[in-house]
N, C-alpha and C positions, 0 to 999 in steps of 0.2 A: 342209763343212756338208751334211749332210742336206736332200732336199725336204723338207716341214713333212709333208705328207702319208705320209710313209713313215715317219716316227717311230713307237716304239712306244709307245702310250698304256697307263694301271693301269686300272682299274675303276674308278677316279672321276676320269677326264678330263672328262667332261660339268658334275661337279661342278662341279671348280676353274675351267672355262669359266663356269659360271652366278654364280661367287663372283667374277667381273671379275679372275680372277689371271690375272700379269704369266706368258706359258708361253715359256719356252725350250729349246733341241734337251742336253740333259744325258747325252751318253754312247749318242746313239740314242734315247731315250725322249721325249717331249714331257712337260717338266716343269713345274710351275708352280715359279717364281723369288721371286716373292711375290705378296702380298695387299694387305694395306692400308699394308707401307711396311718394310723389314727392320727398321729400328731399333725401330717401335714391337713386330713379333712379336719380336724378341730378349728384348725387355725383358718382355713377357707370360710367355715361358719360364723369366725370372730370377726375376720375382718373382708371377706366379700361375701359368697351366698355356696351353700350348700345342699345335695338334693338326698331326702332319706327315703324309703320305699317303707314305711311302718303300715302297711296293708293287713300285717297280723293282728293288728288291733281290734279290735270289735265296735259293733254296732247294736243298738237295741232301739228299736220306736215304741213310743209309749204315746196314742193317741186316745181322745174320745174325750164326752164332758165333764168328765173327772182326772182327765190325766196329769194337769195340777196337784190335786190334791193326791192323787198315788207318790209323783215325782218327791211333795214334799214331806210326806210319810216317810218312805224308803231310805230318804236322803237329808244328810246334814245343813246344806245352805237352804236358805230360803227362794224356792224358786218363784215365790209370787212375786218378787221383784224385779223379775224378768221382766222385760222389752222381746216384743218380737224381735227378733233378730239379733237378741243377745245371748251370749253363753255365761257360766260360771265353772267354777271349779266347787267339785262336792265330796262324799263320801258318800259308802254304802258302810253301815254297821248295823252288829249284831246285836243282838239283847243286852250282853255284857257289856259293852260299849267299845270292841274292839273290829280293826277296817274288815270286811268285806272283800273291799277296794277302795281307792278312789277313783274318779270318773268325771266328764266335762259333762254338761247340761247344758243344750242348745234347745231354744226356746222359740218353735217358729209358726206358733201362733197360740191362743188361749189352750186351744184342744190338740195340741201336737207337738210332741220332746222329740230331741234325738239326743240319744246318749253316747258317747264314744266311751268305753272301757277296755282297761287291758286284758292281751292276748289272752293270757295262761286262763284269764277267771271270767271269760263271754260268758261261758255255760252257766258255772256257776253263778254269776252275776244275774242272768236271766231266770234261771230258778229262783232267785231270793227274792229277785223284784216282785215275778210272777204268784209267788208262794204266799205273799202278801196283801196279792191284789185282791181290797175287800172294796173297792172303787166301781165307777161305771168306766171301764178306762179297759185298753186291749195292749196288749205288751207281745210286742213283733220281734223276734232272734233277728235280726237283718246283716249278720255281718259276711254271709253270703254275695247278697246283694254291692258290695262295696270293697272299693279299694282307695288306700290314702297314702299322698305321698305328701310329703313336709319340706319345703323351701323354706329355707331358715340363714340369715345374716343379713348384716344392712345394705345388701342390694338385692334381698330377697323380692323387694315390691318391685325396683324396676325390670326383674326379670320376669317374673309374672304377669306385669302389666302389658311385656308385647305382647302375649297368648290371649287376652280377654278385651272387651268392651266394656268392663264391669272399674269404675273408678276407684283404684283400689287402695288409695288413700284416704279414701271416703268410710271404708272401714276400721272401728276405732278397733283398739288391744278387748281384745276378750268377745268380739260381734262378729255377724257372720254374713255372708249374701248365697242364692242361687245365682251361676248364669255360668256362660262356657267358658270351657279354656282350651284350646288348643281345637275351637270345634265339638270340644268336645260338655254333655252338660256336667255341670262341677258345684257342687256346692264350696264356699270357698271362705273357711274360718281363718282368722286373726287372732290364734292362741301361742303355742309352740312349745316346746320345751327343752329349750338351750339356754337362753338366758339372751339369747339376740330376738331381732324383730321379724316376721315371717307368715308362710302361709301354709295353711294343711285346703289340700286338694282332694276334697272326698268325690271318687268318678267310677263308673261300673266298670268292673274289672275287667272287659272289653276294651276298655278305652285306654287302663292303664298307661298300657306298652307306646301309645301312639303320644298320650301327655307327657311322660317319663323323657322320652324324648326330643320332644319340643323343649321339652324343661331346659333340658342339657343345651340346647343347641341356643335359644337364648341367655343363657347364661356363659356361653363362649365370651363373652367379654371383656366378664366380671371373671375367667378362669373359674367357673360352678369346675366343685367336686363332685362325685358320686360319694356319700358317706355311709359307713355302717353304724353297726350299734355299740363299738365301741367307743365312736367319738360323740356317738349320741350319751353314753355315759359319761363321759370324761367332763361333753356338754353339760349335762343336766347335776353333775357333781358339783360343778361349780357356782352355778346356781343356786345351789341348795333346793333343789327340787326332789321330791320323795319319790322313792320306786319303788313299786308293791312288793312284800318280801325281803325287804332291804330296812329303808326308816320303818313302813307298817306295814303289821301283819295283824293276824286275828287276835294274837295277846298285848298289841302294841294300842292306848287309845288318840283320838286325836288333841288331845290336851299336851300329852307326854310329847308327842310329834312336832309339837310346834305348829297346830296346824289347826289352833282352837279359833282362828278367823274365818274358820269355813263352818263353824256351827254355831246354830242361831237356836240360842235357847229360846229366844220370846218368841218364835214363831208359832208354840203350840204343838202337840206331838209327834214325836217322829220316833222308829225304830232304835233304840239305845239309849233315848234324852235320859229314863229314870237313873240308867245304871251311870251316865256324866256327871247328874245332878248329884249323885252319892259322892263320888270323884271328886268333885266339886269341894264339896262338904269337906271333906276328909283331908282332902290336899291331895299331892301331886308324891311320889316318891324319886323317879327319875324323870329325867327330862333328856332331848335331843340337844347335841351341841357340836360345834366344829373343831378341827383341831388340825394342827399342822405340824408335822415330823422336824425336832430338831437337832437329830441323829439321823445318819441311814438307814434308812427302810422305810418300805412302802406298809402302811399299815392295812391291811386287807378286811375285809367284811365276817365276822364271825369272828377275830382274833379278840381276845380278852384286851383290858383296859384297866392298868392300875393304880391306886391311889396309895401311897405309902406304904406300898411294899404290898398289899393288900386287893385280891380282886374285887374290882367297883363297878366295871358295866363291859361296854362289846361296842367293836367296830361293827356299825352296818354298811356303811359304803369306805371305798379309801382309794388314792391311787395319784399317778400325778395330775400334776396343774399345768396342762400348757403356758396358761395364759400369766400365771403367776411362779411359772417356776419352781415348784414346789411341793412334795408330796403333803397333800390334804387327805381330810376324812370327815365322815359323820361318825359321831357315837352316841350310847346312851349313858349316863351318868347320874351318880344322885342330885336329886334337883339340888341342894344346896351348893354343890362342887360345877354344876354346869352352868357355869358362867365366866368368858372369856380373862384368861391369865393365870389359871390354873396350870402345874404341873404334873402332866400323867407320864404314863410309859403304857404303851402297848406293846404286848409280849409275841415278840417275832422268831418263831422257832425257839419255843421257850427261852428267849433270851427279853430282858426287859430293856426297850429301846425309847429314850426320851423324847415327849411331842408336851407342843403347851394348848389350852382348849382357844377360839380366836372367834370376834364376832363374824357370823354371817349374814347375806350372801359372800362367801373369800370373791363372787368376780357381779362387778355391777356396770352393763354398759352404760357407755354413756350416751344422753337423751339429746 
């Protein structure tokens, strides 16, 4: 554990300090955990609009007449399929064919990326890219430069929409626009990661404290919460959305993850493809799957998972379900067993507590 004092703090630390948030040490940064109570901000997300300050996130620019072809080297999706103005969801992998990370790909012109990756793995993410670049192509650390905050639920757009001039309906799920918000300049993505509809507000950390605000104050309406990160979990749990270190990690591949629609074999070479195509070959031994506690207890991340009395895999994520009432989880399991209606038990304080595996996503809004 980190001193408190040596954490790195966003541009609105002072904020979340003056807003009574609950601040915990989150991968080196000093984050707020929450505000007025995770269940109540989960539920503001589900059903009005909620605001997250995820500024510890990173940034990377990868521009020049090769920066294509670096992007789709390094990374799983095919980024020549990109649209100006569009994003995807990708991975960085290793030679063995295990994540990196994953990471957005925003795509804002032939010869200009910007990558959003998570906090904990900037650096490292920038050395891997950087380490690779055999390209005509320049790879910029920029997470400096930037702060991002996340309006997220379905009155995220009308909250947004007073602050800008930018048609923000016009922006489909997964695209992105420059222009202001709040006065202020904002590049202004349509990704999220809650499982609601939303905006990530990327603006120089200057400006943060002045957007953050405006945020809040148009979203009086709607009652916008200030939300931490752990309703951004509880969020993203239910979705079935990966968090690095949790479904993948460097031994985890993206096949086993459920997440083999972000890699495009036919595209031609990229960093990992030999060691998936083996993977491939070979088959799969565990697989990702969900599962829901039907006994008391919460099944927690790292706790064992059993199959007839017998250790079979591991909770990576787990915890309640606002929205469903429910304690849920991710686990890993042998691929033959992971598939919805199975009987496990995951072992809570050595004790073996009954949960059955269940399709997901467990929460799908509605469209």
């Amino acid at each position: 554990m980190s001193d408190v004092n040596e954490l790195k703090k966003t541009p609105l630390f002072d904020v979340h300090r003056a807003l009574n948030a609950k601040m915990v040490d989150f991968g080196g940064w000093n984050m707020p955990v929450q505000y007025s109570g995770i269940i109540q901000e989960h539920n503001a997300v589900r059903t009005g609009v909620g605001l997250f300050d995820v500024s510890h996130m990173g940034e990377i620019e990868v521009y020049g007449p090769e920066a294509e072809k670096l992007i789709n080297y390094v990374a799983t999706n095919n980024a020549s399929k990109l649209k100006p103005g569009q994003a995807q969801y990708s991975a960085l992998l290793y030679e063995h064919g295990g994540f990196v990370d994953d990471i957005l790909v925003h795509k804002i012109s032939d010869s200009d990326f910007f990558l959003c990756v998570n906090a904990s793995n900037q650096e490292k993410d920038f050395e891997h890219i950087q380490a690779h670049n055999r390209f005509n192509a320049e790879v910029v650390y920029a997470s400096d430069r930037y702060a991002q905050l996340a309006v997220q639920g379905p009155k995220a757009l009308e909250t947004v929409q007073k602050l800008t001039g930018v048609n923000l309906s016009a922006i489909k799920y997964y695209w992105f626009t420059d222009g202001q918000i709040a006065d202020a300049p904002a590049r202004i993505a349509r990704t999220g990661y809650t499982g609601e509809d939303g905006f990530e507000l990327y603006v120089a950390p200057e400006s943060a404290e002045r957007v953050w605000n405006a945020v809040l104050e148009a979203g009086k309406e709607f009652d916008i919460k200030p939300c931490g990160l752990g309703a951004r979990n509880t969020l993203r749990l239910e979705a079935k959305m990966a968090l690095y270190g949790h479904e993948i990690t460097a031994s985890i591949n993206p096949f086993e993850a459920d997440l083999g629609w972000i890699v495009k074999m036919d595209k031609g070479d990229f960093l990992g493809r030999a060691a998936l195509e083996k993977i491939q070959q070979q088959g799969l031994t565990r697989k990702l799957v969900g599962f829901e506690m039907k006994d008391r207890g919460i099944g927690r991340d790292g706790y064992e998972v059993w199959l007839h009395g017998k250790p079979a895999g591991w909770v990576t994520s787990g915890g309640p379900s606002p929205a469903l009432n429910k304690n849920i989880g991710l686990c890993y399991l042998p691929v033959e067993k992971a598939t919805p209606g199975e009987e496990i038990e995951v072992m809570i304080r050595n004790a073996p507590v009954k949960a059955v595996t269940v399709p997901t996503p467990f929460y799908k809004r509605a469209k």
